[in-house]
Structures are given as C-alpha cells and as structure tokens.
N, C-alpha and C positions, 0 to 999 in steps of 0.2 A: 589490546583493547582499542577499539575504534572511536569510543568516544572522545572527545575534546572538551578536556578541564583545566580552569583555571583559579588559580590561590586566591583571587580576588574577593573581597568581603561583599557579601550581597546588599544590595542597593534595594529600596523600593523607586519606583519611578516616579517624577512629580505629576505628570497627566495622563491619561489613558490616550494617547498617539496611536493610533495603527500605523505612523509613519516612521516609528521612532527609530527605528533599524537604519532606515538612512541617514543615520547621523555620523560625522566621519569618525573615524577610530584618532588613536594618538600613534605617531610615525613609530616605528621600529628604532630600538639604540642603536647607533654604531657600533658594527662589529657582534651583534646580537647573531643569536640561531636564525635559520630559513622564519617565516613567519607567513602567515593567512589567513585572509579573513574567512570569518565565519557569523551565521546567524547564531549568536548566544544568547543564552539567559540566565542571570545567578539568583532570580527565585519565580516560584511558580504563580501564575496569570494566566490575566489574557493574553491577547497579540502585542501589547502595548510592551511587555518583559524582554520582546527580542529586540537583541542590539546586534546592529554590526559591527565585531568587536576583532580586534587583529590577537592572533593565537599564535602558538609557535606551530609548525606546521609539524604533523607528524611524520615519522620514520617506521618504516617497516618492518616487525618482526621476523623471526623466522616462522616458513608459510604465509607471509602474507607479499602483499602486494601494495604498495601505494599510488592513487590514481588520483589524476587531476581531473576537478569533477567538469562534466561538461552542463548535466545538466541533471536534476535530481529531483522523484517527482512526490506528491505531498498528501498525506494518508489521514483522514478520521484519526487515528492512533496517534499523529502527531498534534494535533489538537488538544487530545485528551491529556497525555503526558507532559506537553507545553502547562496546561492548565492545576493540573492533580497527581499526585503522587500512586500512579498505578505500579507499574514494574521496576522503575529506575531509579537508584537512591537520590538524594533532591539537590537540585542544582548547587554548584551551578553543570551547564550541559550546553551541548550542539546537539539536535535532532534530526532524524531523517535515517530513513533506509534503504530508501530504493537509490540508485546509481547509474548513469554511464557515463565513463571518460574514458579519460587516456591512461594507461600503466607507465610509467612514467620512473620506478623503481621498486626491482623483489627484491625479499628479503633469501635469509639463508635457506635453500634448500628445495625452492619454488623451480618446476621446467615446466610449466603450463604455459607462460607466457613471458613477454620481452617486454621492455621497457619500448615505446610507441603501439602496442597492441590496443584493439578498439574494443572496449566489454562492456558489458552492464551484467546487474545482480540486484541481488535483495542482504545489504548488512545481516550478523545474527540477530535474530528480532525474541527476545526485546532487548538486549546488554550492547548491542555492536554498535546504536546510533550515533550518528555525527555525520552523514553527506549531504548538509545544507553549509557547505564548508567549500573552500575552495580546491583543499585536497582533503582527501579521506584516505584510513587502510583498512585492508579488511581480509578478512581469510579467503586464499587462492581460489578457497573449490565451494564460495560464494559469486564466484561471476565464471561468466562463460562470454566467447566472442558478440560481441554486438553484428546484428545481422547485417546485414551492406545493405540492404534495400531500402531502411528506416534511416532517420536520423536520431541523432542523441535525447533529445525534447521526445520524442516518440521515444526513444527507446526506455526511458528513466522515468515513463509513466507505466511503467509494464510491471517491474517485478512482481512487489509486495501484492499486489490486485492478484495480478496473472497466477502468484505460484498460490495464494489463496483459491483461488477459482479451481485451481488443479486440482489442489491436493485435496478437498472438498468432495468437486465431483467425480474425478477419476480413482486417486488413489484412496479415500475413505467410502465414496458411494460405489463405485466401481459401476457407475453411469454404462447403459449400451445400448445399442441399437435398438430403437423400437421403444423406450420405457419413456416413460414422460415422467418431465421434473418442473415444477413449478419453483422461480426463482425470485424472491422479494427485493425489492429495491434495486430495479433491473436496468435502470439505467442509471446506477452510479459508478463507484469505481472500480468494484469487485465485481457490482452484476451485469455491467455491460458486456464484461471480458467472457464472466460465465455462461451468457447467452452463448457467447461466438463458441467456445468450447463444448460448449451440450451439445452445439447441431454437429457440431466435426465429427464428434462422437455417434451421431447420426438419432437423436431422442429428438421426442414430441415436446418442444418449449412453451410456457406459459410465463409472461413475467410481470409483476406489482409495479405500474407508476402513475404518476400523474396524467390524464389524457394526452393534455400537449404533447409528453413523450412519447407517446405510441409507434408517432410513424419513426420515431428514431431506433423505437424496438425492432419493427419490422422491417429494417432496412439492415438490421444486424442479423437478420434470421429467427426472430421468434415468432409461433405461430399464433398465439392469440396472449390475450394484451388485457387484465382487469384495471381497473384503474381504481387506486388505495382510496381514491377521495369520498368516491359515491358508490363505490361495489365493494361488494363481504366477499373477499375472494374462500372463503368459507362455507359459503350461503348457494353452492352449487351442487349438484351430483359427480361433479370431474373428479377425479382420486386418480393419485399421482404414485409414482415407485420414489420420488424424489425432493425434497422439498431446501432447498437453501435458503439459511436466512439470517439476513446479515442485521436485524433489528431487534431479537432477542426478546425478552420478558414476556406477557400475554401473546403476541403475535409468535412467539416460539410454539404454545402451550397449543395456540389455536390449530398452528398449520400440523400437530400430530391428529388433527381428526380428517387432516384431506390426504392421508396417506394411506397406500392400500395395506394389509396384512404383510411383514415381511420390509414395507418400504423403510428409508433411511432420513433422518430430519439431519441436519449437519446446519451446525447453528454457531454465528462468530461471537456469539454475544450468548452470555449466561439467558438460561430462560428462567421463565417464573419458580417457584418451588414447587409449583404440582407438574411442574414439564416433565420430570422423569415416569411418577405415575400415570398421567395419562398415556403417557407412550409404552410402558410395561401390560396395563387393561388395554390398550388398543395393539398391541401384539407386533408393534413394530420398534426402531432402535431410534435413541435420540443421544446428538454425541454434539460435544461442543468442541472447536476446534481452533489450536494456536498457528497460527501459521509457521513455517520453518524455512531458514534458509537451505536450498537444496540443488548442486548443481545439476543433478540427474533430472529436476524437476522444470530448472532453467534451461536446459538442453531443448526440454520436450517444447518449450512456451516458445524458444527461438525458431523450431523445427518450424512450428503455427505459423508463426510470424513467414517464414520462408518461404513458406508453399501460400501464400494468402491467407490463410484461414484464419486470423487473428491479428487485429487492430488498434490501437488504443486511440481514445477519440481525447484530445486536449482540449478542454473548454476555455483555457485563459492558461497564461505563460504570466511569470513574474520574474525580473531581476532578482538576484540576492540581496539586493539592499530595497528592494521590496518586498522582505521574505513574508513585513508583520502583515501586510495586506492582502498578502494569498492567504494568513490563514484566516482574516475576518473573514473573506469571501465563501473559502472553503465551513465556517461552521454556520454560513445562512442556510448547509443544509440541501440548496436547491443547485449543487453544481451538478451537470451532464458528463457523464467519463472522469476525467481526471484531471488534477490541477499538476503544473510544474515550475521547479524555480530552474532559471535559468544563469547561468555560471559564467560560461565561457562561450 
C-alpha cells in the first residue's frame, strides 16, 4: 500500500491557514525507524487540513520499489479527495499520484530497476496515494525511466494528465489520422497534453478555453480555438469523430449532439442522467473513464516526450511545505498546464 497512515486522533484546525503545512513537525525519537516528512491530513477540508507532518518512511514490498521523491505533480482529484470522501477511506492520509525520483530501494523480486535509477509514473489511482511525501512506494510496472531530456518538476507533471489523455484518446477512442476531436478544457492539465497528443496522432483539433488562452492552444497545435465564455461551442455546424471532456454533467450531455454518427464522447466526469440517452438516439457511444496506472501506457507518454512531441507546461512549482498553497491556487480553477510540489 502506498499510502501513508498514521494512528494519530484527528484534530480540527483552529483557522483556515493555507499556510498551515509549514509548520515544523516534532523531531524524530532516538533510535526510532527512518522517518519523512509528508503533506498530511487526519480529516477532511480545505487546504487549511494539510500539515507537514514527519511519518515513518516507508519500506518496500515485494514488487515494489521505493523512491525518493523529487518532485510530484498536483491533480483536480487531489483537491477533491483532500476535501470529500470520493474513493479513499477517510483520513487520516498523504495524497498525490503522479511521481519522479530516485529508486533508492526494491523490494523482493523487482529487476526492472536499481537502486539510483531516474523514473517517474502515476501511483495506483485511486488506493496507491501518498507522493506529496518525501519518499513514496509503489508497484515497479507503475514507473518507467524518467526521460533524460526533461527534468523531475517537468517530469512529475506528466503522468496522471498524460496517461488520462492517452488512454481516452488513443486507447478508448482509437483517435486517427484525419478525424477531428474537439477537446474541453484544453488548456488545463489533461487537455493541454491532449491537444499535443491528438495532432501526433495527426487529427483535426478543436479546443474550449478562455480567449486569453487561445494563443497558448495554438502554440501546442490546436487548430481552431471556441472560447467557453461567449461561444456555444454547440451552436455550430462542425461535428467531430471525437469529443473529450474533462467537465462532465450538461456539457457531457451537450457535446453528444456535436458528434458525428458512430463518434466517441470519453468523458472524466459522470454526465447528466439523460447523457446515456441522448447518445444511444443520436447513434453514437458515451463512456466515462477512470484513469489507470499503466506502464505500457507510460512507455508510450516517455516515447512523446523523447521525440518532442509532448510537453508539459508548469504554471507555478510549490515547496512541500507549501503543499496547502498549491492547492488554494490550484482550485481557483484558472490554472494553465499543471501545478507541481517540489521535494528535493
């Protein structure tokens, strides 16, 4: 299990702090286990619930690997679970899933990698969180080598987004050449990646942001640009093979009328109740989708990464003991690319 728990009785906080995480922990006993810090929380909030709080550091199963994190990057999803009780039993916890460090030590049974190997991955999502930690463990044939071109901060903003974006367009839409896919919320931390992925694939991109964003779409390769604020990206004759969409409810329901006969909706977020009907009478498929950790998948997102074709853009880097402040920032909502905590 990758997560990191501890016996400690849940506390409520006395102020809503988003700084409250940098408050110093209490030293380690003499003669105690290894020990590291980690963003924790033993009940559920806002940002004000993480502490930086010193943990015994964990040890490596068999199959797994233990890595020292370098830098680990910060998901919508950890928001959510920080705040509400979605998939994870309730605190206390460490969050976080995406990765890149150092392997540092395997357990029984592991020849993928050495102790000093450079990887990044995506934890099992949703049970394996805890890399907003100083070390993390996690199953071997959840990381793959970290690319030598990127650094850590870039690398550990990639998984979770990246292997969403994939498994979406490639391996659920089976995206190609020629088809066109309109992608909502295209310049955040899923759909900026999936931009770069749909043209590698070589489709006709179309994607949902705010104006200002625009020339940041088109500087990733998307061809034309609605912007959510003042256009009904609905309210056109374009019909797409493809539709992503990372915003779910009515906007799930809506983008099954901009798809052609036969097209694919692939949607990260539950849609409305009539999202299934409409898309059954309009003759095309609507599929909701969990993301998974995969190394076959992270192979392919490093390949990306190797040849150029995929980037991730970091809009703002935070200490760990800034962890509670990336995530106010991150649920204003208006971040570009992706946020990351930085470790080491």
């Amino acid at each position: 299990m990758t997560s990191t728990h501890t016996s400690e009785t849940p506390e409520t906080p006395h102020s809503p702090d988003p700084a409250a995480a940098t408050r110093s922990p209490s030293p380690a006993a003499p003669g105690s286990a290894p020990a590291m810090l980690a963003l924790h929380q033993t009940v559920l909030g806002g940002p004000e619930v993480l502490r930086l709080t010193e943990l015994p550091r964990p040890a490596p199963g068999p199959g797994q690997i233990l890595v020292a994190v370098h830098a680990a990057g910060l998901n919508p999803t950890d928001f959510k679970h920080r705040a509400q009780k979605v998939f994870l039993p309730p605190p206390p916890m460490t969050l976080g899933w995406d990765v890149s460090g150092t392997v540092v030590e395997t357990g029984y049974g592991v020849t993928l990698f050495r102790p000093g190997d450079e990887v990044f991955g995506m934890l099992p999502y949703p049970y394996g969180a805890g890399s907003h930690a100083e070390y993390v463990t996690g199953p071997t044939r959840a990381f793959v080598a970290k690319p030598a071109g990127i650094d850590h901060v870039q690398a550990a903003a990639l998984p979770l987004a990246a292997l969403t974006a994939w498994q979406a367009l490639v391996e659920t839409a089976d995206l190609r050449a020629g088809q066109r896919v309109l992608i909502h919320a295209a310049a955040g931390g899923v759909g900026h990646l999936a931009v770069q992925i749909a043209k590698e694939r070589g489709a006709h991109v179309t994607g949902t942001a705010s104006a200002p964003k625009h020339d940041f779409l088109r500087e990733l390769g998307a061809d034309a640009c609605v912007d959510h604020r003042s256009e009904d990206f609905a309210g056109t004759e374009e019909r797409y093979d493809v539709v992503l969409d990372s915003l779910g409810g009515e906007t799930a329901t809506r983008s099954v009328g901009v798809l052609r006969p036969g097209g694919v909706l692939v949607s990260l977020l539950p849609g409305a109740e009539d999202t299934e009907a409409a898309a059954e009478r309009a003759r095309v498929r609507a599929v909701t989708l969990l993301v998974e950790h995969d190394q076959a998948g992270m192979r392919a997102v490093a390949d990306l990464v190797d040849r150029g074709k995929l980037r991730a853009h970091v809009s703002n880097t935070f200490p760990l003991a800034e962890g509670a402040r990336a995530h106010a920032q991150g649920e204003t909502g208006r971040t570009t690319g992706k946020l990351v905590i930085t470790v080491r």
